[in-house]
ZAMARGU-4260 file (C-alpha; in steps of 0.2 Angstrom, whole numbers, plus 5000, padded with zeros to 4 digits):
<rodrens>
0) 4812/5514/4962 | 4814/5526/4948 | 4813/5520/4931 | 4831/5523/4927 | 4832/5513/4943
5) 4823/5502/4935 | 4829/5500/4918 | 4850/5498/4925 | 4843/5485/4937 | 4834/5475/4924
10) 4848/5476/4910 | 4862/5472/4926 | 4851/5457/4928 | 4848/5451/4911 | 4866/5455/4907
15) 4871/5443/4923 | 4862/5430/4917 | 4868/5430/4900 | 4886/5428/4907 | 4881/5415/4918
20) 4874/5404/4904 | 4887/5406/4892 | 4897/5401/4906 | 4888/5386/4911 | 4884/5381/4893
25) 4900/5384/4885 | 4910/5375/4899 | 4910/5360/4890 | 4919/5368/4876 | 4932/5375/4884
30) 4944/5359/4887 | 4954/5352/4873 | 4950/5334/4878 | 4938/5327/4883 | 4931/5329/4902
35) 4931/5311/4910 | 4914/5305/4917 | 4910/5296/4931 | 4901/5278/4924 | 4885/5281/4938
40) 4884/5301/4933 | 4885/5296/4913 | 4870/5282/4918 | 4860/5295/4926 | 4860/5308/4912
45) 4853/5296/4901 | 4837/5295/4913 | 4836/5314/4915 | 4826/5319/4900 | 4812/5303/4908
50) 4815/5311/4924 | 4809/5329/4917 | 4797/5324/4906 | 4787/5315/4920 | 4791/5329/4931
55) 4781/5339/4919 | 4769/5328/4911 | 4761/5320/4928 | 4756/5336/4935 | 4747/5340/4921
60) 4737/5323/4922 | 4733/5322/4941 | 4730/5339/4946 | 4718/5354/4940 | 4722/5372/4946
65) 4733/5367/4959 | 4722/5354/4966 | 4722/5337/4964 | 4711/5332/4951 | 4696/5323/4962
70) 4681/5315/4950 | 4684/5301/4937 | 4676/5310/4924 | 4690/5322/4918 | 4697/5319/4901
75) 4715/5320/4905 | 4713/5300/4913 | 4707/5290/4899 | 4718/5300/4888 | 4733/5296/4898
80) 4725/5276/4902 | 4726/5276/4881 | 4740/5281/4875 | 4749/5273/4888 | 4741/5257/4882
85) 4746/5261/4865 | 4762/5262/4869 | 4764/5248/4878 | 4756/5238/4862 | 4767/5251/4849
90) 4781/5260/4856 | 4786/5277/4847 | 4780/5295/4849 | 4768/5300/4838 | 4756/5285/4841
95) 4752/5288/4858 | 4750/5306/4855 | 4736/5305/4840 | 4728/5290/4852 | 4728/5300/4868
100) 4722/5317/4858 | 4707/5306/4849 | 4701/5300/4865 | 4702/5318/4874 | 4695/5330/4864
105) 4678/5322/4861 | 4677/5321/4880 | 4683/5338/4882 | 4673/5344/4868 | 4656/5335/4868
110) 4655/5329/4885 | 4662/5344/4897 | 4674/5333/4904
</rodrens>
């Protein structure tokens, strides 16, 4: 491809996408009332932030440059073991966090973990 090849494919593309994300986002605002939802699909939202969350989170814990993560001594495990201890003790955000980053990074750091 030549770069004015280039350029008109990569603005078509980026222009295509805009247009479909207005679409998608914006189609809620479109009605005057309000769009009935089904009671099962209104229950599943509510878990779909959880879902993505662990969807991203998990990974991060059990594997290590695309493999799963094979020794015991890797940091990421007793970080995830303590903060989900704290939260079952304390539930909230930020608690688990500061637990699960003071137990990490003087393993990371110190130990090579």
């Amino acid at each position: 491809m030549t770069p004015d090849e280039t350029t008109w494919f990569s603005a078509t593309t980026i222009a295509g996408l805009a247009v479909i994300t207005v679409i998608t986002r914006g189609f809620f605002l479109i009605p005057e009332r309000e769009v009935p939802i089904p009671e099962w699909l209104r229950q599943s939202l509510k878990l779909a932030p959880l879902a993505a969350l662990t969807a991203v989170i998990v990974p991060e814990i059990v594997m290590s440059q695309g493999r799963l993560i094979d020794s015991w001594a890797d940091a990421r495990w007793p970080a995830a073991a303590a903060a989900s201890l704290w939260y079952a003790v304390r539930p909230g955000v930020f608690g688990p966090l500061v637990v699960g980053l003071a137990v990490y990074l003087p393993l990371h750091l110190l130990r090579g973990w």
